[in-house]
C-alpha positions as CSV (number, residue, x, y, z in Angstrom):
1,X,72.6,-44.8,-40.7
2,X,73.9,-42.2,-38.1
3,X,70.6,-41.7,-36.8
4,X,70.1,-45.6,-36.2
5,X,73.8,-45.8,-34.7
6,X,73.1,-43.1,-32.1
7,X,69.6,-45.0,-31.2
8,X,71.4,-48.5,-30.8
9,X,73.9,-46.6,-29.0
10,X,71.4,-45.3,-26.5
11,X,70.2,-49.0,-25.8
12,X,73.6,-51.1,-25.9
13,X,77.7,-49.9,-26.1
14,X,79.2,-49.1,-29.2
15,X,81.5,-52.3,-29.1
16,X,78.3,-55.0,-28.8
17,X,76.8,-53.2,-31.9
18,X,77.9,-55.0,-35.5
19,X,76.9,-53.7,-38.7
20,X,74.6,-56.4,-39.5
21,X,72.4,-54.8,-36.3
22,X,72.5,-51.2,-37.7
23,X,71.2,-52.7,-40.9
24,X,68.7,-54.7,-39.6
25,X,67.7,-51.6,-37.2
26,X,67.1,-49.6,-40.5
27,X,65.7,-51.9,-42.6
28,X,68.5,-51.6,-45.2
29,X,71.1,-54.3,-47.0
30,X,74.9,-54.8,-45.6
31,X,75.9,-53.5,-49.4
32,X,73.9,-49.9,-48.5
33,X,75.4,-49.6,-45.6
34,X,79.4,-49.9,-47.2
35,X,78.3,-47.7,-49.8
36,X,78.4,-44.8,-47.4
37,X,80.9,-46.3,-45.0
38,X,84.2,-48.3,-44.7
39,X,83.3,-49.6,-41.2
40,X,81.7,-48.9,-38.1
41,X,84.2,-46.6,-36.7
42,X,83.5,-44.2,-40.1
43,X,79.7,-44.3,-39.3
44,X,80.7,-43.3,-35.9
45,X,83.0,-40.7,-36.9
46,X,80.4,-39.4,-39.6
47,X,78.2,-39.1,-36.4
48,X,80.1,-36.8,-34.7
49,X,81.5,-35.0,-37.4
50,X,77.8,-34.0,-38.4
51,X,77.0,-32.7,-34.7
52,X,80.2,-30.5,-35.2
53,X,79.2,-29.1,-38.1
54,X,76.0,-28.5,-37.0
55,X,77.0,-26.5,-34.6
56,X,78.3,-24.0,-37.0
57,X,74.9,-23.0,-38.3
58,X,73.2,-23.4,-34.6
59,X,70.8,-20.8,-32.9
60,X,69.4,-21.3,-30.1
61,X,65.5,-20.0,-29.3
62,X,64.9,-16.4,-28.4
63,X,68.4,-15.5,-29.9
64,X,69.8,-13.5,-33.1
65,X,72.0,-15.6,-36.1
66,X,75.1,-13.7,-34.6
67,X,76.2,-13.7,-31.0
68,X,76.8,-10.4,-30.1
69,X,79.2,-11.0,-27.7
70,X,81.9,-13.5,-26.5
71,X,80.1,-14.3,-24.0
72,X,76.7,-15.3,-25.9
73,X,79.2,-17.0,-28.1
74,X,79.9,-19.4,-25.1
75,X,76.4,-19.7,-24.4
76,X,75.4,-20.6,-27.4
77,X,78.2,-23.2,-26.9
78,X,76.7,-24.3,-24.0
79,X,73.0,-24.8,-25.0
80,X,74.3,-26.5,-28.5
81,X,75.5,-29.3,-26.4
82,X,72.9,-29.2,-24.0
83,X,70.4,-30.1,-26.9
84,X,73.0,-33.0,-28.2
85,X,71.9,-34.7,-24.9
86,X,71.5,-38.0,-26.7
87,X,74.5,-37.9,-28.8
88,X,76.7,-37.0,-25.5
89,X,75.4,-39.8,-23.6
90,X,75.7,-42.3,-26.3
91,X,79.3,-41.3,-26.4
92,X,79.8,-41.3,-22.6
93,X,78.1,-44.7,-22.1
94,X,80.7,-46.7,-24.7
95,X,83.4,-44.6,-23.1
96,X,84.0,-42.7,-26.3
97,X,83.6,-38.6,-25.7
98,X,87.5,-38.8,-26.4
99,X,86.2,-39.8,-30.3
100,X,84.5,-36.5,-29.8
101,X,87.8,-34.2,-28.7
102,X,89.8,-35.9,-31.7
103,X,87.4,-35.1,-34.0
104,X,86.7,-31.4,-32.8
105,X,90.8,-31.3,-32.5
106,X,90.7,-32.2,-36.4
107,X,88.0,-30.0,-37.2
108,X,89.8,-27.2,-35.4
109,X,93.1,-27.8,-37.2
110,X,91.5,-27.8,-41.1
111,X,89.4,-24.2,-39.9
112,X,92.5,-22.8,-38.5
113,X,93.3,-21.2,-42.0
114,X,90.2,-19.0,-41.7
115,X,90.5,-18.3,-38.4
116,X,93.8,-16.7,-39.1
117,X,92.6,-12.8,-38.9
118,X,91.8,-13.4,-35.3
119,X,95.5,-13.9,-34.6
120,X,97.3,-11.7,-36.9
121,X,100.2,-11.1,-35.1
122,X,100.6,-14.8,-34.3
123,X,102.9,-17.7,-36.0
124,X,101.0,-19.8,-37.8
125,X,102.7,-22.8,-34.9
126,X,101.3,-20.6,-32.2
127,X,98.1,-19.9,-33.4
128,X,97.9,-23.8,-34.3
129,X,98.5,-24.0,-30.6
130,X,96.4,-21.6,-29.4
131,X,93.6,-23.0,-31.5
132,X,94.8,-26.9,-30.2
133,X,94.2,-25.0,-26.5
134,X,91.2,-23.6,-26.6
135,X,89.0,-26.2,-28.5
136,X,90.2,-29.0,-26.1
137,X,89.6,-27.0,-23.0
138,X,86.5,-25.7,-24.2
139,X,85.6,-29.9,-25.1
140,X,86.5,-30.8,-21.8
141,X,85.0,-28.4,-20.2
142,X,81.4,-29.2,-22.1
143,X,82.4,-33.1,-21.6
144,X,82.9,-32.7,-17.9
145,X,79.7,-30.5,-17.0
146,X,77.9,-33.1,-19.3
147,X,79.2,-35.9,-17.0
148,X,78.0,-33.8,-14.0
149,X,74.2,-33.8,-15.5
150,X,74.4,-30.1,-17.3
151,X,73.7,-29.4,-13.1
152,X,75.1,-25.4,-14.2
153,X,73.2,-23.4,-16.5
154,X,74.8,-22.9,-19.9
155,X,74.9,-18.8,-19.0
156,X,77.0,-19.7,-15.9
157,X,79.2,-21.9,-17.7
158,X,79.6,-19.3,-20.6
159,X,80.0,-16.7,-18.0
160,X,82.9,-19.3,-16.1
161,X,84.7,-19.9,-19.6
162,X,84.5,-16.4,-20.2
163,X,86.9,-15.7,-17.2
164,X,88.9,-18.5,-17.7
165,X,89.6,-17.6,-21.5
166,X,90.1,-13.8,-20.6
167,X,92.8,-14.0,-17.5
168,X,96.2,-15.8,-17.5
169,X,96.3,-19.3,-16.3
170,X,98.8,-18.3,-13.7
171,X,100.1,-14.7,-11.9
172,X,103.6,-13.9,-12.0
């Protein structure tokens, strides 16, 4: 069902698209489809939230299972979201790549538990914040060189968010 959403969202916008057209697109019932979904906007969400976890297990070509450096880590970022090409556009042309910073702003808040030995020192409210931060600067970031036509490289663009997440945002 996710599949045949991203394909009709590739030919029409998300808003002209019923559920009775995602059925008939995969050849399956109205009842199959509300067995796995509420509504549309779940499918939609389910979408997304699968690309996000993908990412999680994601290696590019040529490269090991773990980054070995912050850096690669951004890269790998970077070329994850270059290969989700479709899904990006699909979400750009309904004028929903917000759907895709809430969900990765949710996703962010139910890791931040295990994410917790990164920021010992931290309150958990400031390393909620922190985490709030730097997933929606890194999404805009990818959502804005996405809108440019992925013109950058993704090794430029890891090597630009390296900088910006390793400096202050302001001197003085």
């Amino acid at each position: 069902m996710e599949e045949g959403l991203l394909c009709a969202m590739l030919e029409q916008r998300y808003e002209n698209i019923t559920v009775s057209d995602l059925c008939a697109r995969m050849g399956v019932p109205r009842k199959s489809f509300y067995r796995y979904f509420d509504s549309k906007e779940d499918a939609l969400h389910a979408l997304v939230d699968h690309a996000l976890l993908d990412y999680e297990g994601y290696v590019p070509a040529g490269q090991t299972a773990v980054a070995p450096s912050f850096e690669k880590e951004l890269e790998r970022y970077f070329i994850y979201w270059q290969s989700k090409k479709p899904l990006l556009d699909a979400l750009a042309r309904s004028g929903l790549s917000t759907v895709l910073m809430e969900r990765s702003l949710a996703q962010a808040q139910r890791d931040l538990p295990s994410l917790q030995v990164f920021m010992p020192c931290a309150s958990e409210e400031e390393q909620e914040q922190i985490m709030m931060f730097a997933t929606g600067g890194m999404m805009t970031l990818m959502i804005r060189w996405h809108h440019m036509g992925c013109r950058i490289t993704p090794e430029h663009m890891a090597h630009t968010a390296a900088q910006l997440l390793s400096r202050p945002l302001f001197e003085g």
